[in-house]
Structure formats: structure tokens, C-alpha cells
C-alpha positions in Angstrom: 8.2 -7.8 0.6 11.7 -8.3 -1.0 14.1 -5.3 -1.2 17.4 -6.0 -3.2 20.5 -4.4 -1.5 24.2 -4.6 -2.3 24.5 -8.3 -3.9 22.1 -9.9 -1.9 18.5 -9.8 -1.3 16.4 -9.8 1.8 12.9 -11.3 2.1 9.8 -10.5 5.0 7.3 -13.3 4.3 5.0 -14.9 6.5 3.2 -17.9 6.8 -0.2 -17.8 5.8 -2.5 -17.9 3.2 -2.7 -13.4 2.7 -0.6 -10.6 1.9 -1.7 -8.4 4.8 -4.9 -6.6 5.7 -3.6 -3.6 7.0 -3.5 -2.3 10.6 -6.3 -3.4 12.7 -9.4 -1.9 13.0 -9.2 -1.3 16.4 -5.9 1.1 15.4 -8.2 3.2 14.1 -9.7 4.4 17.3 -9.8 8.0 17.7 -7.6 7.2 20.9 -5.2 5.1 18.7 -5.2 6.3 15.0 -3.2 9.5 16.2 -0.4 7.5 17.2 -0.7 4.9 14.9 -1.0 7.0 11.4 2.4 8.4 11.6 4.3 5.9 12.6 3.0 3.7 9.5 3.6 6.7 7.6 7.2 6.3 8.8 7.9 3.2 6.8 7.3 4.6 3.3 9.9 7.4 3.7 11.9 5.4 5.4 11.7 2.8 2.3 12.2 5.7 0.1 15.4 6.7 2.1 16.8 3.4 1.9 17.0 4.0 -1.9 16.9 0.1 -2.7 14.7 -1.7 -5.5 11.4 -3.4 -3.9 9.1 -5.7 -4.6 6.2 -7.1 -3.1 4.8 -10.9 -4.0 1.2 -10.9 -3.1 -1.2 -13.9 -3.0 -4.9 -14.3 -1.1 -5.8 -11.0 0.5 -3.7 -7.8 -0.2 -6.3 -5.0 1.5 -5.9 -1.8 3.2 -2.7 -0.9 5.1 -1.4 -4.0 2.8 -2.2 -3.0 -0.1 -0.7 0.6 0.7 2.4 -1.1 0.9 2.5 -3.5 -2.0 1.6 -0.8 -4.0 4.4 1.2 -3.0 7.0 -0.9 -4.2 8.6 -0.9 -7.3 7.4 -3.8 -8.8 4.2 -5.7 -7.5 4.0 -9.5 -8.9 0.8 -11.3 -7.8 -1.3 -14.6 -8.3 -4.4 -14.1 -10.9 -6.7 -15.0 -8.2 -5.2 -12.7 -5.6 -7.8 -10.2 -4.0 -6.7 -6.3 -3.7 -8.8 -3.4 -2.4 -8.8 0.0 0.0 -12.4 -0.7 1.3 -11.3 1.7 4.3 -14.2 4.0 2.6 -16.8 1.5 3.7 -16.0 1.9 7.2 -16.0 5.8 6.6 -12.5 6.6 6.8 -10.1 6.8 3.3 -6.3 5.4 2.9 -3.9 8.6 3.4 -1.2 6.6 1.3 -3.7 5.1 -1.0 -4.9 8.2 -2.2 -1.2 9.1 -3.0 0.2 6.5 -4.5 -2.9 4.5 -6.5 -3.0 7.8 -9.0 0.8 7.9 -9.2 0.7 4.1 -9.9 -2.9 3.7 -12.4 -3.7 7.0 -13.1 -6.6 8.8 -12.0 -9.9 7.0 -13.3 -8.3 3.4 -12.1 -7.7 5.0 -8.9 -11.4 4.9 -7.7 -10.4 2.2 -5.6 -10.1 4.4 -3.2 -13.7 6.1 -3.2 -15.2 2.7 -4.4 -14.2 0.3 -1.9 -14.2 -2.4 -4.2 -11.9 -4.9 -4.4 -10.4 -6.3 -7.7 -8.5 -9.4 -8.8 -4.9 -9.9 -9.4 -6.1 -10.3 -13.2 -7.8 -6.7 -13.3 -5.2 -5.0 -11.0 -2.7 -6.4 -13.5 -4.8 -4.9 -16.7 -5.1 -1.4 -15.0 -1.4 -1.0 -14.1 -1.7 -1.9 -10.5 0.2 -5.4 -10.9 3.3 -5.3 -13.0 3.3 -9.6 -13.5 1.0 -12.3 -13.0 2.4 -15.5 -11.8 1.3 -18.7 -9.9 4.3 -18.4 -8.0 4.6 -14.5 -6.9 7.4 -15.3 -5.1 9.2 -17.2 -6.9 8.6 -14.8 -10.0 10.0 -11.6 -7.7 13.3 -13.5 -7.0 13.8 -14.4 -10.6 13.7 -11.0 -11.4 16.0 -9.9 -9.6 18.4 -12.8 -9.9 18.2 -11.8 -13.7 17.8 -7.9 -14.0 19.5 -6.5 -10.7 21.6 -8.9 -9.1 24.0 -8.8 -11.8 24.1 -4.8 -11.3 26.2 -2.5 -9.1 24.6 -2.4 -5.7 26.4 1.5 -5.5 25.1 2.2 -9.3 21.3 0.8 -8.3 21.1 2.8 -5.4 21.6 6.1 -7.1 19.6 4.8 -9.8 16.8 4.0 -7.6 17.0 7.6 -6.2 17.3 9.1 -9.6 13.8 7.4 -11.2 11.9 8.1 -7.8 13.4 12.4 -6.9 10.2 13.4 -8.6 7.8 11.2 -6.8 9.8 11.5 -3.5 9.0 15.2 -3.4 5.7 15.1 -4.5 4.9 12.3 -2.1 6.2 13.2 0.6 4.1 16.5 0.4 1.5 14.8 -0.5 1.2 12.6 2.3 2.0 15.3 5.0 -1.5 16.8 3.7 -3.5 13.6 3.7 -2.4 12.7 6.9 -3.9 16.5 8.3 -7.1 15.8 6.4 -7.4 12.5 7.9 -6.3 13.9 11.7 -7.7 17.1 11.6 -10.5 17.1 9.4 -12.1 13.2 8.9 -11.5 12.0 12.5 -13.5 15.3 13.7 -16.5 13.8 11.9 -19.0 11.6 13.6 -19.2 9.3 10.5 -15.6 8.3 10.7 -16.3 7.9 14.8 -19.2 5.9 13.8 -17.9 3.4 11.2 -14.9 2.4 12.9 -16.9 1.6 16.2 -19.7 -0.1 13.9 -17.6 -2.7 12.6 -15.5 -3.2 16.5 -19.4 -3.8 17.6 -20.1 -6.2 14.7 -23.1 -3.8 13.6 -24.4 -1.7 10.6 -23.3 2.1 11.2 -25.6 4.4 11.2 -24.6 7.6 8.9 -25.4 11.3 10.2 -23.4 13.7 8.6 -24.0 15.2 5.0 
């Protein structure tokens, strides 16, 4: 991820051939998930706070938790043949940010990521509004961006300008995400189904739905 701040940028890559998949699995625990929720929570306002552009530059695997993120940026550049998905659904659990953020993003019907579980190429994330450019190089498409529409800029003028295009949003999703974050807690984790999934795929088996 790539956030642009005074005349500068700074960069968080990693080696590898994925974006991210998320938090593990295993965070997802009933004894872990309540600890670990908020805190990754914590990093999108803190990213709204910081009132800088971002971008993400995603190639391979872009899923769950990773996707969360990448989507939350401000512009998302990725390869044609990348792969992006929330296939937390299949484990029977949802993405609190997801859920937030995909119908800002695409709009309501695209959105069914979310509910689906399916995953979708760069190429189709790019036609429904997920991906704002296509590029063999992701990366190297995200710093020419910038070099050429922000760098250039006031950092003081793009900060408030980044504040001013997101006050709507910021509102809305923080609110947002303080509910899906009680559903998921309070409501979802009390099920057996979400119990079950989670410890279905840690024990390399086929879960075993019970509630209706």
C-alpha cells in the first residue's frame, strides 16, 4: 500500500507472489476474534485520520482482510490476472469492513461479493468499479500516478482535500462499522455456524451446518 504524504511517498510491499489474505484463520477463534476485530478495525480510521491519498497495488491473491484493505484506499490499481474475493461467507462468518466499503465502492448489486464468496479477476473487479486501473505493473502504475497527479500538489492543500472528498464517508463509515463489528461480536459469533466453520477449516474438514 502506498500513501502519498508531504512531497514524498511511502511504500509497504512485501515479497511475494500475493497481496494479502487477510488475518489468519486461526484469529478468528471465538477466544481470538474479540481482540483481534477491533484492533484491525483500528487501521481504517486510523488511515482515515491520517487524511493522506492511498493506493494499493495488488497482484496474485488479494482476499479477505486484504482485500478489505485494498479496497479502502483511494485508488486500487491491479494486474488483469490478479484474484480478489471476501470468501469469509464460506467459512460462515461475513467481512465487517467488506460489507461497508464494497457498496460504498460498486454499489449495491456488485457488492454480492460479500454474500457470494466468489472471487473475481482483476479484469471484472476493474469492469464493476472495484479496480480503478489495470496494469502489468501495479506498482509501477500507482507511483506514476502520483509522480504525475499529486506529487506536484501542496502536501497541506491534499491533506484537506483528502478530508474534504471523504467527511461524508468518514461519518457514515465509521457508524457503520461500529454496528458491523456488534453484529459480528454479539450476534454471528453467538451462533454455532460461525463456531463451526471456523474450526472446520483449522481441522482441514467439511463443516457441518445446524442453525437455520
Amino acid at each position: 500500500m502506498y500513501s502519498l504524504t508531504m512531497h514524498a511517498y511511502s511504500s509497504s510491499t512485501r515479497a511475494g507472489r500475493h497481496f494479502s489474505f487477510g488475518a489468519s484463520v486461526e484469529e478468528h477463534l471465538p477466544e481470538q476474534v474479540g481482540d483481534m476485530l477491533p484492533s484491525f478495525h483500528r487501521l481504517f480510521r486510523r488511515i482515515l485520520d491520517a487524511s493522506v491519498p492511498t493506493f494499493a497495488a495488488v497482484r496474485g491473491q488479494c482476499l479477505d482482510g486484504g482485500l478489505e484493505l485494498a479496497a479502502f484506499c483511494h485508488r486500487l490499481f491491479a494486474s488483469a490476472d490478479a484474484t480478489l474475493g471476501q470468501p469469509e461467507i464460506i467459512l460462515g462468518v461475513f467481512a465487517p469492513v467488506a460489507s461497508v466499503i464494497l457498496a460504498e465502492r460498486m454499489g449495491r448489486g456488485p457488492a454480492d461479493l460479500c454474500i457470494s464468496g466468489r472471487t473475481i479477476s482483476g479484469t471484472e473487479a476493474a469492469d464493476l468499479g472495484l479496480v480503478d486501473e489495470l496494469a502489468d505493473d501495479p506498482t509501477d502504475a500507482a507511483l506514476a500516478y502520483a509522480r504525475a497527479h499529486l506529487l506536484p500538489k501542496s502536501a497541506a492543500s491534499l491533506r484537506f482535500a483528502t478530508r474534504a472528498v471523504r467527511l461524508g464517508f468518514a461519518r457514515r463509515f465509521d457508524e457503520d462499522l461500529a454496528q458491523t463489528e456488534q453484529l459480528y461480536l454479539e450476534g454471528l459469533m453467538a451462533t454455532a455456524d460461525a463456531k463451526e466453520g471456523i474450526r472446520a477449516f483449522v481441522e482441514k474438514r467439511e463443516p457441518t451446518w445446524t442453525n437455520a
